[in-house]
N, C-alpha and C positions, 0 to 999 in steps of 0.2 A: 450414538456415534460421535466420539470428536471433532473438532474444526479439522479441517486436512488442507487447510494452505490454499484454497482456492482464490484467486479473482475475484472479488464482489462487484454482481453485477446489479443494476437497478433498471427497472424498465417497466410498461405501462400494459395492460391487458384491454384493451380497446374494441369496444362492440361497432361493429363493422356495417350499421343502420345503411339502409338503402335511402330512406326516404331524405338524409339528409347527407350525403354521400363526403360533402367537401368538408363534415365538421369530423370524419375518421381521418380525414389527412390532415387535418389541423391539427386532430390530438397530437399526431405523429411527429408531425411539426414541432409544438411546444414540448413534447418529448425531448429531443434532440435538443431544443435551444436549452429546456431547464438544465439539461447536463446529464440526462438518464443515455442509460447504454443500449436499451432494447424496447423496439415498441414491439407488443405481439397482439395477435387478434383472432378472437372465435371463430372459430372453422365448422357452420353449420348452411351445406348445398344444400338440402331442403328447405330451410328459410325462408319464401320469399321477399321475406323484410330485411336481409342479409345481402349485402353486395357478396359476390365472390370472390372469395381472400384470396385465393392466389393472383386474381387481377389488383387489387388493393395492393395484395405487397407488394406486387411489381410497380405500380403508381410511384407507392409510399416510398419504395428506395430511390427511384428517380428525381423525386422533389425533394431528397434529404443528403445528408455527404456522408457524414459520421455512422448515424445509430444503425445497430443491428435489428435483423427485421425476423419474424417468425409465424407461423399458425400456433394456434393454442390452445388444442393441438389438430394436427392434419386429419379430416377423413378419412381413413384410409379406405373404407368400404365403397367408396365415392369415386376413390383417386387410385385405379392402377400402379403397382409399384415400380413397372418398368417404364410408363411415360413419366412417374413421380420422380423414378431419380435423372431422369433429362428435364424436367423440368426444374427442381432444385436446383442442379448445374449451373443451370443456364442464367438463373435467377443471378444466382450466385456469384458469377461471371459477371453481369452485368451491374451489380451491384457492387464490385470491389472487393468481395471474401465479404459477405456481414446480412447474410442468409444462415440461419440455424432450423433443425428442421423439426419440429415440435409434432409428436406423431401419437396417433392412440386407434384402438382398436374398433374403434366407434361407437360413440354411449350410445346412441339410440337407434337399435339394430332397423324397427317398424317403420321408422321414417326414411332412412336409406332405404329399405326395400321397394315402401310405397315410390321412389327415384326412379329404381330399377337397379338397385345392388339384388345380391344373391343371399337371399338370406340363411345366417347362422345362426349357429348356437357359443353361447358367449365363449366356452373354449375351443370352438372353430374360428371364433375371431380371434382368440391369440395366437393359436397356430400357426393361421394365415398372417399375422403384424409379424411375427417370429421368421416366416420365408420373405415378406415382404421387403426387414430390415437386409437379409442379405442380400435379394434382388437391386435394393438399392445401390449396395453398395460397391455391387458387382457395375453397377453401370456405370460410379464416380472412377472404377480404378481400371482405366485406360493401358495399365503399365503391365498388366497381363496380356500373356499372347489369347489371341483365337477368338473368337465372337463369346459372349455369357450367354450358357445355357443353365437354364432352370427346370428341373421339371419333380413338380410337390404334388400335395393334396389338393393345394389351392390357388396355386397360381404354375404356367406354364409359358416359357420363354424359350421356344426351341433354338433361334441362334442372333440373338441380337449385337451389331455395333456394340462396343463400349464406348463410353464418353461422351459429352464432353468430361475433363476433370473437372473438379470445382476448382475457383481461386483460392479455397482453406477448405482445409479438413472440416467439413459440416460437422457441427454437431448433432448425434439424435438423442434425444431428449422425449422419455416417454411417458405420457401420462397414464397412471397405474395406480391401482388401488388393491385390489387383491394378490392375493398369494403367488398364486400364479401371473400375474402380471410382474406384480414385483421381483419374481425369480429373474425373469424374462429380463428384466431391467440390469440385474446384477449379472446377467450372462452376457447382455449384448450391447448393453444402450452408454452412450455417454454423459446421459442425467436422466436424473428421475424426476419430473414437472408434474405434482400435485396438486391441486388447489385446499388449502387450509381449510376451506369447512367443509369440504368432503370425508374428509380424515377423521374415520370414526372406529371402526374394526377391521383388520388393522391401524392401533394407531402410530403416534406419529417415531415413536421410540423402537417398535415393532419392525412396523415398515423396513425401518433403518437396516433391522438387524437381519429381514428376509432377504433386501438388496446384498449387505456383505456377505453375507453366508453363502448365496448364490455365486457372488463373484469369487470368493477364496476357491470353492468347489470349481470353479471353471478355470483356474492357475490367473485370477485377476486380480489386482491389488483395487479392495473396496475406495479407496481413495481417489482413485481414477474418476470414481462415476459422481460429477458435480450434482449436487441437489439444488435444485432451483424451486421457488414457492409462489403462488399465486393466493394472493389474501384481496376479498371482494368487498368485506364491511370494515373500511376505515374511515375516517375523517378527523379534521382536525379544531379543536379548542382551544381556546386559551387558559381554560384551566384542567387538571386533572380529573379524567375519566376512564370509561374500561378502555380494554386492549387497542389499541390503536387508533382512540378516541380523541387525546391531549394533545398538548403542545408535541413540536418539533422531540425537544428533548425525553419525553417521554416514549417518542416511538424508541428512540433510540435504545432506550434502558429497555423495553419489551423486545426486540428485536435481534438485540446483540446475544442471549443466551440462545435463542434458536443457530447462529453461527458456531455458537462456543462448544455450546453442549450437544446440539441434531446435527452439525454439519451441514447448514444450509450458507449458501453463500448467493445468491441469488433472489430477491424478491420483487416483483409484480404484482402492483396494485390495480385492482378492477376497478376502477372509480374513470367516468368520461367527465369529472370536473375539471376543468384548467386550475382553479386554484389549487385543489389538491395535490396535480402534478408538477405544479411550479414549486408547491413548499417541499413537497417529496425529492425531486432532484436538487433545489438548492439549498435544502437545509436537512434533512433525514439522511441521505446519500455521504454527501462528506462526513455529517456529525457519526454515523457510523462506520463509514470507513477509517476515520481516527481511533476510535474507542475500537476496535478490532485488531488493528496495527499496534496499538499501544498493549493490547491483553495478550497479541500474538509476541509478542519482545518480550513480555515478563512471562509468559506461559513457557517458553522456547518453543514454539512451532515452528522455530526455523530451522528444526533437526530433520534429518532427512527421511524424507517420505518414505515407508515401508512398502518396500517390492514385493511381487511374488517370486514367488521360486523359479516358476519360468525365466523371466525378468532377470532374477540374479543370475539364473546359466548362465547368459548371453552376453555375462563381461565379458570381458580379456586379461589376459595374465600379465600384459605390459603395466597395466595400471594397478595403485595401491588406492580404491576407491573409500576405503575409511578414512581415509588422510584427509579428505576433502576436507579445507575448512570452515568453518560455521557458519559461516555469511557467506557462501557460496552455496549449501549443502542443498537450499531450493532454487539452484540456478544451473543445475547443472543434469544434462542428460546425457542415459546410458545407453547402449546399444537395444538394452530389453526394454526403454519406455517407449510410449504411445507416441511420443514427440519425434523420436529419431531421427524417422525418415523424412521428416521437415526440415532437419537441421543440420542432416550428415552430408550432402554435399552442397556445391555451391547450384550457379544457374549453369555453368559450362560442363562443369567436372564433376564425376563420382565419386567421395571419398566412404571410408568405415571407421573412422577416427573412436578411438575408445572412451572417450570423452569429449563433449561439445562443452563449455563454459559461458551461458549466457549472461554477460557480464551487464549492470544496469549502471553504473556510474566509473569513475576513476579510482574507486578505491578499492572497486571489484577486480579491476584489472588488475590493481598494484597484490591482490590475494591468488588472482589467477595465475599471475605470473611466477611468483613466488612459489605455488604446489604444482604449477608444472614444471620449471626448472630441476623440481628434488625430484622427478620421475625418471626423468633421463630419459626422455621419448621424442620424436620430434612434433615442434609447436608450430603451429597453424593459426595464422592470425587474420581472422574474415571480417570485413565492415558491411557485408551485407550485398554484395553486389555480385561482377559475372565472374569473376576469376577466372580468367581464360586462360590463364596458364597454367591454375591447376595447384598453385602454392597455397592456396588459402584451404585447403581442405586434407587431409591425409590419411595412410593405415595403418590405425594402431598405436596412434598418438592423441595427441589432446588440441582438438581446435579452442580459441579464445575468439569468440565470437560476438561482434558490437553492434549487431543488428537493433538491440533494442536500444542502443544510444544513439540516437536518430534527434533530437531536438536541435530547431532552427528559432534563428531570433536576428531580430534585429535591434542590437545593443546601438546605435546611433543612427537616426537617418540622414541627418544632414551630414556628416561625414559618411556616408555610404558603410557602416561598418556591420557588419555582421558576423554571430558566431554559429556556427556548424558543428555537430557532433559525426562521429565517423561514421554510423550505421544509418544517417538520413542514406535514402535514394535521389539522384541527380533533378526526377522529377518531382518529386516532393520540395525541393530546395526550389525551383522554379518558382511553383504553386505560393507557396508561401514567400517567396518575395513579389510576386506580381501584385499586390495590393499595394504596395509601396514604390511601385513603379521602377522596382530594383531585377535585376538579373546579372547571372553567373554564369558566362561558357563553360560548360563541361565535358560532355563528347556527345554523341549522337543521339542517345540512347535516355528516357528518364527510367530505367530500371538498375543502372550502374552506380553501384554505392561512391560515397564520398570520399570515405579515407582509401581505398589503395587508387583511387583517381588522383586524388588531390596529392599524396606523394610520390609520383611520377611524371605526370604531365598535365595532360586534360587539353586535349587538340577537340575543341566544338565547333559549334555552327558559330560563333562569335571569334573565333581566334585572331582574323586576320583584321581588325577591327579592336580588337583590345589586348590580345596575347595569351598565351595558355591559363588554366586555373591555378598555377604556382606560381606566376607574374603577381598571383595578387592577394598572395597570404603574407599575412602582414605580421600575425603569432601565430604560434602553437603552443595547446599543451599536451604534456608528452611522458610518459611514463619510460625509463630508461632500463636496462637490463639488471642495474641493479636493484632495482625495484623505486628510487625517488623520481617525486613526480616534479617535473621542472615547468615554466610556461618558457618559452624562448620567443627571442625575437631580434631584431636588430641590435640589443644592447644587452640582452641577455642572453649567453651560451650562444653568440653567433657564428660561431663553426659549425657548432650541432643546427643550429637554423641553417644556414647555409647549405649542409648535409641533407636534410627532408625534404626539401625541396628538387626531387628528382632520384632520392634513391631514400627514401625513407622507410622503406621496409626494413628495411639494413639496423636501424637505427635503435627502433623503441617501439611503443603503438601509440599512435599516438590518438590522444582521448577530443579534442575541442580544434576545431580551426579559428579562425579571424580572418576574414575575405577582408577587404574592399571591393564593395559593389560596384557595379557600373549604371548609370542613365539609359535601361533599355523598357519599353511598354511593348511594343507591336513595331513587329518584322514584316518584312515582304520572303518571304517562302515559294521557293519555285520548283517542283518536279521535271524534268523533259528525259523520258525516254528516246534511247537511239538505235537504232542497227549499228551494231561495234564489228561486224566483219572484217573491215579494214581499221582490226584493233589499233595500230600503231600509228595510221593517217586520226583517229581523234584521242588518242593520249599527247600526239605535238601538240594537235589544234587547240586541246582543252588542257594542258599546261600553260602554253603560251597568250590566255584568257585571261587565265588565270591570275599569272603574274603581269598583266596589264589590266587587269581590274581595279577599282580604286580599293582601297583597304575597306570600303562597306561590308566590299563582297567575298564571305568563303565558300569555298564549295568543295563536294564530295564528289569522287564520282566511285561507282561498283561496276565489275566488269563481273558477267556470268555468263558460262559456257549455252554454246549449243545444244540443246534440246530438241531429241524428235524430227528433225530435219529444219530447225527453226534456225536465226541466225544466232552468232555469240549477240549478246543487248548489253547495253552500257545506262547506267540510271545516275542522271547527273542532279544534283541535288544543289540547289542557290539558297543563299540568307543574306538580305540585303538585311544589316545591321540598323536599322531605322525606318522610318512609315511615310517617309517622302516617297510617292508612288511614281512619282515622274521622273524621279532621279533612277530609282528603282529598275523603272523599263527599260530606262537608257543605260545603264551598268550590264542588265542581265541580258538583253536582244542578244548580243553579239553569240551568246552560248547554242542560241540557234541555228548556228551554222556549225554549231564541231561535229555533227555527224548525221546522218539521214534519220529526221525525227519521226518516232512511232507513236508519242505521245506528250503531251504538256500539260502541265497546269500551275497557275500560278495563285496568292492570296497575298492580302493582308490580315495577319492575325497576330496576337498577343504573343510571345514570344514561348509562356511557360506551356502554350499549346502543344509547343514542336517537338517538347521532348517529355509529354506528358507521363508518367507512369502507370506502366498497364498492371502492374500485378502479379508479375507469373511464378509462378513459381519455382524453386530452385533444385532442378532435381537429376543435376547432369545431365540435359537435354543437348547439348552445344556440339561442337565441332569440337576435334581432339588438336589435332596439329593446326600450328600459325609460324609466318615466318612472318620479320617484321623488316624493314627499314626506311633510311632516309634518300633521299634523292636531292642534291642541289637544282635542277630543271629535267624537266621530260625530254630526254634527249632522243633525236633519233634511233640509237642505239639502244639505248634503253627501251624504248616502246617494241623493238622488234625481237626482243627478247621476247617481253610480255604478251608480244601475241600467239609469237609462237607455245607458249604457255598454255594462254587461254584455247588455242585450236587444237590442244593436246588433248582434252577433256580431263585430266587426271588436277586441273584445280576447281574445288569449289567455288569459288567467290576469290576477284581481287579486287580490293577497295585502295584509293589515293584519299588524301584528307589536304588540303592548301595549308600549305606556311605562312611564311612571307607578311607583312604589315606589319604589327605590333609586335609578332613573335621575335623581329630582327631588330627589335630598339631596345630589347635588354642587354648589357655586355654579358658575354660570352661566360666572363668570372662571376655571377652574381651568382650564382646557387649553381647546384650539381646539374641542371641539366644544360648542358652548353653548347646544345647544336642552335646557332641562332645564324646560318648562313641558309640552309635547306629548305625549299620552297616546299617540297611535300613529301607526306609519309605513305610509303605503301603495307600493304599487309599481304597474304595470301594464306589461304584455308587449304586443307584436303582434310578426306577420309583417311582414317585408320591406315585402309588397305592400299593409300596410293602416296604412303607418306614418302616413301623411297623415289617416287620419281619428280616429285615436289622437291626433295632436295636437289635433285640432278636440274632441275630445272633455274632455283634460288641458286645453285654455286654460278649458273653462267650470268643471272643479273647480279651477282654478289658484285663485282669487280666495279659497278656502277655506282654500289650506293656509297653516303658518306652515313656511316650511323646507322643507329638505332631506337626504337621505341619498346622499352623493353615489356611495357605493358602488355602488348600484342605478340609476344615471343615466346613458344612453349620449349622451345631448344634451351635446354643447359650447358651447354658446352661454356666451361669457364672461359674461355678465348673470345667467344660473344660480349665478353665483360667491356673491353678495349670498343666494340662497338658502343655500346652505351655510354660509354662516360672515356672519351677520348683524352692521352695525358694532357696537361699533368693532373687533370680533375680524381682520379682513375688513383693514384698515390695521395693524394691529399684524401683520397674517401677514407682508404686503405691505413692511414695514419688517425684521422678520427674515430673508425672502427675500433683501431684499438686503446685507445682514450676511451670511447663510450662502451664496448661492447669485447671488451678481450677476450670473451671465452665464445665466441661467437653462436648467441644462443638464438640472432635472429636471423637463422640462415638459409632462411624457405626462400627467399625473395630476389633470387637470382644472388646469390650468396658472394660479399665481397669481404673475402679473407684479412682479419687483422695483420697491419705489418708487423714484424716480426724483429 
């Protein structure tokens, strides 16, 4: 079997000793630090000299950040496969996606038995790993209707819950040696996990050929299925010895032909020496992932992966999928791959887009752009976040997708300056500045990507204290529709800067930001629940807080209907910008009187806490419709709109976000977004089915607001334009459009027409 482009992954096979329990999570430990991707570890319950690996992994992931965790492989005769795949899940959840589920049939049938498994015959235990694999997987896939009912030879699930999901598509990865195990593997599994010196009849060339054979036969493309290797007699010398004996360098030359030639991309070494793992991650690891990258460029494995025929039905006739060009050709997913539904829509919205473009730098984008323009389809431009309105995903077109350009840095710290790639997540950008005692207001949420935050607004928990997240982009770079990639800034293309900053969809995609940070460690963070019944007596009360707060304090509040005969609740939400705790009380008290409190709490904590990133997945789960605007103060008038609103039942969720401080010290002209008088922005949600009366309800507050945020706006109506970008901003966009962008190819993003 050929190399097939896989991921090389490196990682540790780790005996899981009872007697000395703290030296299996140190391996794990020095796993991770050497720079390996996976620590995995023996899976034998009858052992008494064996801790219990699925309590281990769960340990192991808790004390670690990065590495991925596994059994090597699962009991399965031991391990149920309907509590296995809620246990997985859960793992999995807890761990951040970076659970893999290493599964086998059970080598040693007489000592499970002596347990109290039920004892088989070795093709009853494939049978049963064969029902088991899809029990499992019936439990991860929550997005089916009805309870999972099983009923086999050998296992019986008459109507179980589905879910939890996992945070990623779990891999199963099965360990297999015979014919029939290996068929098994090409019919269902995501990798085939061997150990190297078990590999005897079938060997290793064999193997290969019973896994593809199986998968062609079941409309799979053999390529799909990663081969991962566990090798248990290595060590290392300084001089030249057998197989996996020598120097660094020598593993490398023995190692690389099993990628090249078996398709292995994955190996695991059984050795619990520290030194071993140290030299294995910091010198085997990279020296072979260069010499692979470098054979994979002169080999061309960077043509595109062969489908199966399934797979191929499953285009669409909008797209000329040969066209794709070369350096894109493994970057890019089709309706019929395994990836799809990872990648087809956002976190709010469902799109079917006939092409997803996983772009990894700026010169993928400058190629993406380029083969999607000669389509003639519409382009969808995603940084990896909620898209609540719905433009970053589409049917039948081509998304350009920067999820995986996500790198953060801090290029100066004494000038607070950092650079941001569009596909980081808000809370990953936290995370990674909190060591530096640096932070970025963003908005609520650490699951909300960069780039279509950062070219729009970015109203956070910091706003009224520092000013939105476009206050304090200093460059960009920027790919433009005719395909040249510009950096802009003050003195470079400052109309086009000027432009990004509040309507940058419009413009280009753009590839890298440049913030200037701010001086934030630890916030003060305050909850208080209210009874909001007398919705409009606490939107004056908590306006007019509001803006006699000192600029420390921003705050949120969410209004949500009645429930069950409960009252409508209001969840006021404080960030005292700084960790003076006395200052703190004294700012936030007064919010204890906007309305009859149900509950409170308050903290000091680190700041990348509040809007840490949970992980979720994106798979159109959200709300469909949102209306958006701006408010100069919570006016009496206004509040008794919105109550009457909320005691309609027909809105889900209305959320206020505070203005005012820092947001009101930029002039009005400095960039596209020019509402700098408006103390706060409101939103409102409905269902599908109650969108109609959510308008009837937005046209009687319309008359109130001033503006727009058009982030939070699923309405296209081109007349909402004039909301957003009030003139003369609104003609000046309108005149640089057609400067940058004359044929208006970026016009998903609340589309603002070249003048003419």
């Amino acid at each position: 079997m050929p190399d097939h482009g896989h991921e090389l992954l490196f990682g540790t096979f780790i005996t899981p000793t009872a007697h000395d329990p703290a030296r299996a999570v140190a391996l794990a430990e020095l796993s991770e630090a050497a720079g390996l991707d996976v620590a995995t570890f023996q899976d034998h319950p009858y052992n008494s000299g064996f801790l219990d690996t699925y309590t281990l992994l769960t340990w192991v992931a808790a004390r670690t950040s990065r590495i991925r965790v596994s059994a090597n492989v699962t009991n399965l005769p031991l391990r149920p496969p309907a509590m296995l795949g809620r246990v997985t899940a859960s793992l999995d959840l807890l761990s951040g996606g970076r659970f893999e589920l290493g599964l086998g049939a059970g080598a040693f049938p007489d000592a499970a038995h002596r347990m109290g498994g039920r004892r088989m015959t070795q093709g009853q235990r494939i049978e049963a790993l064969d029902e088991a694999i899809d029990i499992i997987r019936g439990v991860w896939d929550d997005r089916v209707p009805g309870p999972l009912r099983h009923e086999g030879e050998h296992y019986s699930v008459p109507a179980m819950k589905r879910g939890p999901r996992p945070a990623h598509d779990i891999g199963v990865w099965l360990g297999a040696y015979q014919p029939r195990m290996l068929r098994l593997t090409g019919r269902k599994a995501d990798g085939w996990l061997p150990t190297l010196e078990y590999l005897r009849s079938p060997g290793m060339a064999e193997a290969n050929k019973v896994i593809d054979d199986a998968a062609l036969a079941a409309g799979r493309d053999p390529g799909d299925i990663q081969r991962l290797l566990n090798i248990l007699t290595v060590g290392f010398s300084s001089s030249r010895r057998g197989f996996l004996q020598g120097p660094p360098h020598q593993w490398v030359e023995q190692l690389l032909p099993l990628v090249l030639d078996h398709g292995f991309s994955a190996f695991f070494i059984g050795q619990d020496d520290p030194r071993v793992i140290r030299t294995f991650g910091e010198e085997v690891a990279p020296g072979l992932r260069e010499a692979v990258a470098r054979e994979r460029a002169t080999a061309g494995t960077s043509s595109p992966p062969q489908r199966s025929a399934i797979a191929l039905s499953k285009r669409q006739d909008t797209i000329d999928y040969d066209a794709v060009p070369e350096r894109l050709a493994k970057k890019v997913v089709e309706p019929g791959d395994p990836a799809y539904d990872a990648v087809r829509h956002t976190y709010i919205r469902t799109g079917s887009p006939a092409l997803v473009i996983q772009c990894e730098d700026a010169d993928d984008v400058v190629a993406a752009l380029a083969y999607a323009r000669g389509r003639r389809v519409d382009i969808s431009v995603r940084s990896g976040g909620h898209g609540i309105s719905g433009r970053s995903t589409n049917e039948g077109g081509i998304v350009i997708d920067l999820s995986k350009m996500h790198a953060v840095e801090v290029i100066d710290r004494a000038a607070r300056r950092i650079r941001v790639e569009p596909g980081a997540r808000w809370g990953h950008v936290a995370r990674a500045l909190a060591p530096h005692g640096l932070a970025m207001s963003s908005g609520d949420y650490g699951d909300v990507g960069v780039g279509g935050l950062a070219t729009a607004g970015g109203l956070g928990y910091l706003a009224r204290k520092y000013g939105l997240t476009i206050d304090h982009i200093t460059a960009a770079e920027i790919v433009v529709a005719d395909g040249r990639r510009l950096r802009v800034d003050a003195d470079h293309h400052p109309g086009l800067f000027w432009a990004i900053r509040g309507a940058g969809g419009n413009f280009g995609i753009v590839t890298a930001f440049e913030f200037e940070a701010y001086e934030v460690s630890d916030v003060v963070h305050a909850t208080i629940t209210v009874d909001a019944t007398d919705t409009a007596d606490l939107l004056v009360e908590w306006g007019q807080l509001v803006e006699a707060a000192p600029r420390e304090v921003t705050s949120f509040l969410s209004l949500f209907p009645a429930r069950r005969g409960g009252p409508v609740t209001g969840q006021i939400t404080l960030v005292y910008a700084g960790d003076d705790v006395e200052a703190a009380q004294h700012a936030l008290t007064p919010f204890l009187g906007a309305g009859p409190v149900l509950g409170q709490r308050a903290q000091l904590v680190p700041y990348h806490a509040i809007v840490a990133p949970p992980g979720n997945e994106h798979r159109g789960q959200g709300i469909e419709d949102t209306r958006s605007g701006l408010l100069d103060h919570l006016t009496r008038q206004a509040a008794e709109v919105i109550e009457t609103m909320m005691r309609s039942g027909d809105i889900l969720i209305t959320q206020f976000r505070s203005m005012g401080g820092a947001v009101h010290d930029i002039p009005a002209d400095a960039m596209a977004w020019s509402h700098r008088t408006q103390n706060f922005s409101v939103l409102a949600a409905s269902a599908p089915s109650h969108v109609a009366r959510m308008n009837a309800h937005w046209a009687r507050l319309y008359p109130h607001l001033n503006g727009m945020y058009l982030s939070f706006e699923t309405d296209t109506d081109p007349a909402r334009l004039l909301d957003a970008f009030p003139e003369p901003v609104l003609t000046r966009l309108s005149r640089l459009k057609a400067e940058w962008d004359p044929d208006d190819v970026f016009n998903r993003n609340f589309d603002i027409p070249p003048a003419r």
